[in-house]
DOZA-998691 format. One record per residue (C-alpha): residue number from 0; y, z, x. Coordinates in Angstrom, 3 decimals, decimal comma. Layout:
BEGIN
[pt NUM [Y Z X]],
...
end
This chain:
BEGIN
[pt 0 [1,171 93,388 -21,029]],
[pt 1 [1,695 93,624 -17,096]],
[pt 2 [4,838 95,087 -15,746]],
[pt 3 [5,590 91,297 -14,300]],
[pt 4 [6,129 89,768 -17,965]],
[pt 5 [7,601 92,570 -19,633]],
[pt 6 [10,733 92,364 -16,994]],
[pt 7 [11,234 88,875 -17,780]],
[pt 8 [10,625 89,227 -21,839]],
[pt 9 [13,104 92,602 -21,214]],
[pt 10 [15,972 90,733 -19,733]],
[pt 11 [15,697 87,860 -22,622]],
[pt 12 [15,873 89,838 -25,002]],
[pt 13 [19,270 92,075 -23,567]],
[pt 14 [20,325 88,328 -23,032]],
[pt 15 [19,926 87,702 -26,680]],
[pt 16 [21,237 90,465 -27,916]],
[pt 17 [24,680 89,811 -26,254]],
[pt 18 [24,645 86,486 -27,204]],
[pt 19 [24,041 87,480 -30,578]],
[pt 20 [26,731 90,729 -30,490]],
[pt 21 [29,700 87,370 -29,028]],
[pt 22 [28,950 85,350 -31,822]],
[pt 23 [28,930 88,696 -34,592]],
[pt 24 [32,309 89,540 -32,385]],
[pt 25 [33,937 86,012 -33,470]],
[pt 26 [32,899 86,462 -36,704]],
[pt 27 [34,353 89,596 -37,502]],
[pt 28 [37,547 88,970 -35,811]],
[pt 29 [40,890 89,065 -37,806]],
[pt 30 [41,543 85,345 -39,178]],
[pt 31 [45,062 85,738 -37,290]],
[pt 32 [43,360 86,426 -34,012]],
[pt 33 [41,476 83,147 -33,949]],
[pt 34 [43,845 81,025 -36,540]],
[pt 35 [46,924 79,243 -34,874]],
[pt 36 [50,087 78,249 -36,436]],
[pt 37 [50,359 74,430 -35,697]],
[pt 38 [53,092 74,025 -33,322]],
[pt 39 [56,372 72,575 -33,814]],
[pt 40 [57,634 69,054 -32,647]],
[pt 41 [58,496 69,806 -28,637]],
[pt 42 [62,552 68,871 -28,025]],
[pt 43 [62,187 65,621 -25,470]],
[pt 44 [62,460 66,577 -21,701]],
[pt 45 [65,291 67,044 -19,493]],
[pt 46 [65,021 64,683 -16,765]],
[pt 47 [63,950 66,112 -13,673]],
[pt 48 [63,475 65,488 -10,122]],
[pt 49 [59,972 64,159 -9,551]],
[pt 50 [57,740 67,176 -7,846]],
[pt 51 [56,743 66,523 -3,941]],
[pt 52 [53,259 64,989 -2,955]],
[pt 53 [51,068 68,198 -2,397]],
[pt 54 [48,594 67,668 0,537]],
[pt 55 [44,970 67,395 -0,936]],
[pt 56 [43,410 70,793 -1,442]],
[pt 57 [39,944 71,339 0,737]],
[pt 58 [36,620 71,966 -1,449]],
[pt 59 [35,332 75,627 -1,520]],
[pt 60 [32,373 76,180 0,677]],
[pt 61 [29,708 76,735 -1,265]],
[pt 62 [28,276 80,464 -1,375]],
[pt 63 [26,046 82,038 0,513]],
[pt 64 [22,806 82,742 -1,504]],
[pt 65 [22,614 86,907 -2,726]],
[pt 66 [20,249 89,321 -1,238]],
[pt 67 [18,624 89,092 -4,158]],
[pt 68 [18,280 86,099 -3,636]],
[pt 69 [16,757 85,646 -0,768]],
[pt 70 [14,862 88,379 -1,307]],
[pt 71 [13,328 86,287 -4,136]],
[pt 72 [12,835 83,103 -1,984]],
[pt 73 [11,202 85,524 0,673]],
[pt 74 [8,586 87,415 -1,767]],
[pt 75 [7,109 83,161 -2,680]],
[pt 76 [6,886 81,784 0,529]],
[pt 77 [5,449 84,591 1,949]],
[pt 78 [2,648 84,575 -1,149]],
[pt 79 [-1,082 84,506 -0,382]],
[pt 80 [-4,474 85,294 -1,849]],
[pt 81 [-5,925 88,395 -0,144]],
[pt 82 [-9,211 90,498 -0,821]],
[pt 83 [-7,823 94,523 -1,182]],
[pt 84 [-10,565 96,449 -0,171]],
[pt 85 [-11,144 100,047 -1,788]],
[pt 86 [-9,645 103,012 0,421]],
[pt 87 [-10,296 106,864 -0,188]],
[pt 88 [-6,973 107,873 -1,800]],
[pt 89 [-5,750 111,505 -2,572]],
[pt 90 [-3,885 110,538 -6,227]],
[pt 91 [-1,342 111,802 -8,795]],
[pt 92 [-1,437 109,887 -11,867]],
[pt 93 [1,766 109,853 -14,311]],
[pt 94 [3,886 108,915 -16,745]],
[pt 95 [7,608 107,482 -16,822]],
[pt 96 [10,451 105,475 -18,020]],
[pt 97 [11,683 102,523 -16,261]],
[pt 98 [14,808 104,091 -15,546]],
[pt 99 [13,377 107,304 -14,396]],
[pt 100 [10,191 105,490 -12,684]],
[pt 101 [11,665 105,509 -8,975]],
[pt 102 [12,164 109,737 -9,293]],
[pt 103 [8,676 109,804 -10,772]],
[pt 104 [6,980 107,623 -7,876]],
[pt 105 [9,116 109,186 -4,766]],
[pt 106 [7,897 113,255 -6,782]],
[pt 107 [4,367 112,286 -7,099]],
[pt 108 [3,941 111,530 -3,249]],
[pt 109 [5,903 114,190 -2,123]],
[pt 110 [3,679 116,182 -3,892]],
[pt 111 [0,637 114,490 -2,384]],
[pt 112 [1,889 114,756 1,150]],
[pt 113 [2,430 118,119 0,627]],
[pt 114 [-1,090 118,997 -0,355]],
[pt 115 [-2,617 116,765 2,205]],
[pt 116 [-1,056 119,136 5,100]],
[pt 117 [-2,151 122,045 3,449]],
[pt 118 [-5,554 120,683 3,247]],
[pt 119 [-5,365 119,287 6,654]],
[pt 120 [-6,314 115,851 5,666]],
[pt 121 [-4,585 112,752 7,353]],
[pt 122 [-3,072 109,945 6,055]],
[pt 123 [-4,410 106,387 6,654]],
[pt 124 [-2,220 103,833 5,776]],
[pt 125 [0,974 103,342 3,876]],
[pt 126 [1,850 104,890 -0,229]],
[pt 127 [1,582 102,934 -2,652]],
[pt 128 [1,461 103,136 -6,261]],
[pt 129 [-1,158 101,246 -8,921]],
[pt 130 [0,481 100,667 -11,665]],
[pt 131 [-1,945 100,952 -14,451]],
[pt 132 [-0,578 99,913 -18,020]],
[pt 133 [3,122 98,611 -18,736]],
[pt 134 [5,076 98,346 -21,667]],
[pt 135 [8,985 97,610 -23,027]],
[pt 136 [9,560 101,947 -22,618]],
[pt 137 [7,869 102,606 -19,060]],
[pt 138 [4,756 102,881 -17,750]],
[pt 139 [1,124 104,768 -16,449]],
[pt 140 [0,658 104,867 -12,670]],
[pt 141 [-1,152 106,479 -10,287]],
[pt 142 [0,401 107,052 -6,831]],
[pt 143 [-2,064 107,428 -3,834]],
[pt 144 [-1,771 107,995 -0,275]],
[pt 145 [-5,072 106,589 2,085]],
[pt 146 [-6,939 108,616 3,647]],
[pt 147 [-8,376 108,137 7,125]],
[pt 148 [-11,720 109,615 4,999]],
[pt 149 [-12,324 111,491 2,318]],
[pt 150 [-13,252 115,560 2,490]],
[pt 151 [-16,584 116,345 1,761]],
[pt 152 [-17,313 118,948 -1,251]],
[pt 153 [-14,092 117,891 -3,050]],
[pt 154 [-12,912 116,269 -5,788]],
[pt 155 [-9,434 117,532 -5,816]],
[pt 156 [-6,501 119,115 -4,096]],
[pt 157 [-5,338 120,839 -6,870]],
[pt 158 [-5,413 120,253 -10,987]],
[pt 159 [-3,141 117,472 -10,506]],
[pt 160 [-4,245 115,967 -7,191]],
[pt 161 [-7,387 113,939 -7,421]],
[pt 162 [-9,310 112,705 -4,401]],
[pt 163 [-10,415 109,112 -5,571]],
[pt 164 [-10,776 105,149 -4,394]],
[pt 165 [-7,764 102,903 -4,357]],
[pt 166 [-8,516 99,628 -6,757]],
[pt 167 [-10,253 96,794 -4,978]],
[pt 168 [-10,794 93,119 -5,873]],
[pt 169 [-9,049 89,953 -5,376]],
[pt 170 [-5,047 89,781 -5,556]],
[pt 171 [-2,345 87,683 -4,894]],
[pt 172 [0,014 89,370 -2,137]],
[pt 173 [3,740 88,869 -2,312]],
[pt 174 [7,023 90,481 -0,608]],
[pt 175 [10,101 92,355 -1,469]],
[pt 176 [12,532 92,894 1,408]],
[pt 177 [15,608 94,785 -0,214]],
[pt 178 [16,778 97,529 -2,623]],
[pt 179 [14,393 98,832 -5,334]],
[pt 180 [17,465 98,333 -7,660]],
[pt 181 [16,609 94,816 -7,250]],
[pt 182 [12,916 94,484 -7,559]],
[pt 183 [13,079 93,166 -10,885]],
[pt 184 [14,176 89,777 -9,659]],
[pt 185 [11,646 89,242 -7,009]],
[pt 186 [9,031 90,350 -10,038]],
[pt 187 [10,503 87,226 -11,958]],
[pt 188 [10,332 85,299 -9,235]],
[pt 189 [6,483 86,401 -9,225]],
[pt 190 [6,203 85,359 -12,319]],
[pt 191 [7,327 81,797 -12,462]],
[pt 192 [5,159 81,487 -9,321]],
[pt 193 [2,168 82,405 -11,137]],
[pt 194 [2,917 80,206 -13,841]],
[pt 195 [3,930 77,601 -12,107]],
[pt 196 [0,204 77,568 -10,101]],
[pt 197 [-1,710 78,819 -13,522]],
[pt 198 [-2,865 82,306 -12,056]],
[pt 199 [-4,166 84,660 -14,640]],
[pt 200 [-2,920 88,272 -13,445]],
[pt 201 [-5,009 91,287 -14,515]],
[pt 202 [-3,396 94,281 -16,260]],
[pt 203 [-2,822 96,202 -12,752]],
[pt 204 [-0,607 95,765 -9,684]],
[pt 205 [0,091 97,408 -6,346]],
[pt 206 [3,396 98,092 -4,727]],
[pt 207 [2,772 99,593 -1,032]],
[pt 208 [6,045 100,994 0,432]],
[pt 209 [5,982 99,880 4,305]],
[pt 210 [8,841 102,052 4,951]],
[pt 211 [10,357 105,301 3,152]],
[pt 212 [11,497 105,407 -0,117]],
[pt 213 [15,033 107,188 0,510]],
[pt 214 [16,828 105,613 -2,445]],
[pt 215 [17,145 102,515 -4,576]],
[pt 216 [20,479 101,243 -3,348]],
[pt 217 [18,304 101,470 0,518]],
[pt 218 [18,210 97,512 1,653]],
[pt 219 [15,917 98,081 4,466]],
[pt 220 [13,167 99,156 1,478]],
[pt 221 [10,345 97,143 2,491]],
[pt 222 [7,491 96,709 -0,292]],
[pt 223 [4,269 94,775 -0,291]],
[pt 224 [3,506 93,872 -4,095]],
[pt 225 [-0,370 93,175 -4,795]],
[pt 226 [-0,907 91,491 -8,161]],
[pt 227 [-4,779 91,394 -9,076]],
[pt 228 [-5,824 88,187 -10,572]],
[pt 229 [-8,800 87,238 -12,737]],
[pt 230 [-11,730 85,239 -11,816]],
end
């Protein structure tokens, strides 16, 4: 199960759930909370003064679409088939929760980075992280950083940094412009797209992280999101 369609079965099923815990809260309630006592025959009116004409009241303007939003509409039209070549990569690969996953990502190339200057290598490109299986509790990536080439005689930085090729293949490119908080929608919007068109998405996606990852509330985050498709 990719990433893409557990997000969407995720936020069903929390939708489902509430509905479910509304309907158990009307059931449960006290019969005098929901019972009413019919109400007695109202005494007839006091004649009054007919109320002045009130001027016409002007229609709301309707609001302005979310960055979220946009965001979403942003990440589709900007969607196109590209052909990810493979890249020597120095590469931490973990394990995390979804709610811990943005800590684990932001450590892992810190850590890289780090070991890179040591080493003296230099980085070619923008980090990204492959995200290799998904489920409903988290997930198995491996964060790399590009190298301009790889060092000759080794295989490693240390125990836990690998020197290793970034996945190639074909792969549908798409956009998020906004906070991380908020990359969940534009990965629903992803996926309608791809069902909408009939794309079969392998188990494995890219997010490449154009500019720093400071924090998840950040809206200038800027992420490229590479979803690698069969056939």
């Amino acid at each position: 199960m990719s990433r893409i369609s557990t997000l969407v079965a995720s936020r069903f099923r929390r939708g489902t759930l509430a509905a479910a815990f509304c309907a158990a809260c009307f059931a449960l309630a006290p019969a005098g909370v929901l019972a009413q006592t019919p109400p007695a025959a109202p005494a007839a009116p006091a004649p009054t003064t007919p109320p002045a004409a009130s001027p016409p009241s002007t229609a709301p303007a309707p609001a302005a679409p979310s960055t979220a939003q946009q965001s979403d509409e942003s990440a589709i039209d900007a969607a196109q088939t590209v052909e990810v070549p493979a890249r020597p990569v120095a590469l931490m690969r973990g394990n995390a929760t979804w709610d811990d996953g943005f800590k684990a990502i932001t450590g892992a190339l810190t850590q890289i980075k780090a070991e890179m200057g040591k080493a003296g290598l230099t980085a070619s490109g923008h980090p990204f992280t492959v995200f290799v299986e998904t489920d409903d509790a988290g997930f198995r990536y491996e964060a790399m950083i590009p190298l301009d080439k790889a060092p000759e005689g080794k295989s490693e930085l240390t125990k836990d940094i690998q020197i290793g090729s970034s996945p190639s293949g074909k792969a549908m490119k798409f956009q998020h412009r906004g906070a991380y908080d908020e990359i969940d929608a534009t990965y629903e919007a992803i996926t309608a797209y791809l069902d909408e068109k009939n794309i079969e998405a392998q188990n494995m996606f890219v997010e490449e992280y154009l500019t720093d990852l400071k924090s998840t509330d950040d809206t200038s985050l800027e992420v490229d999101i590479y979803v690698f498709i069969k056939g």
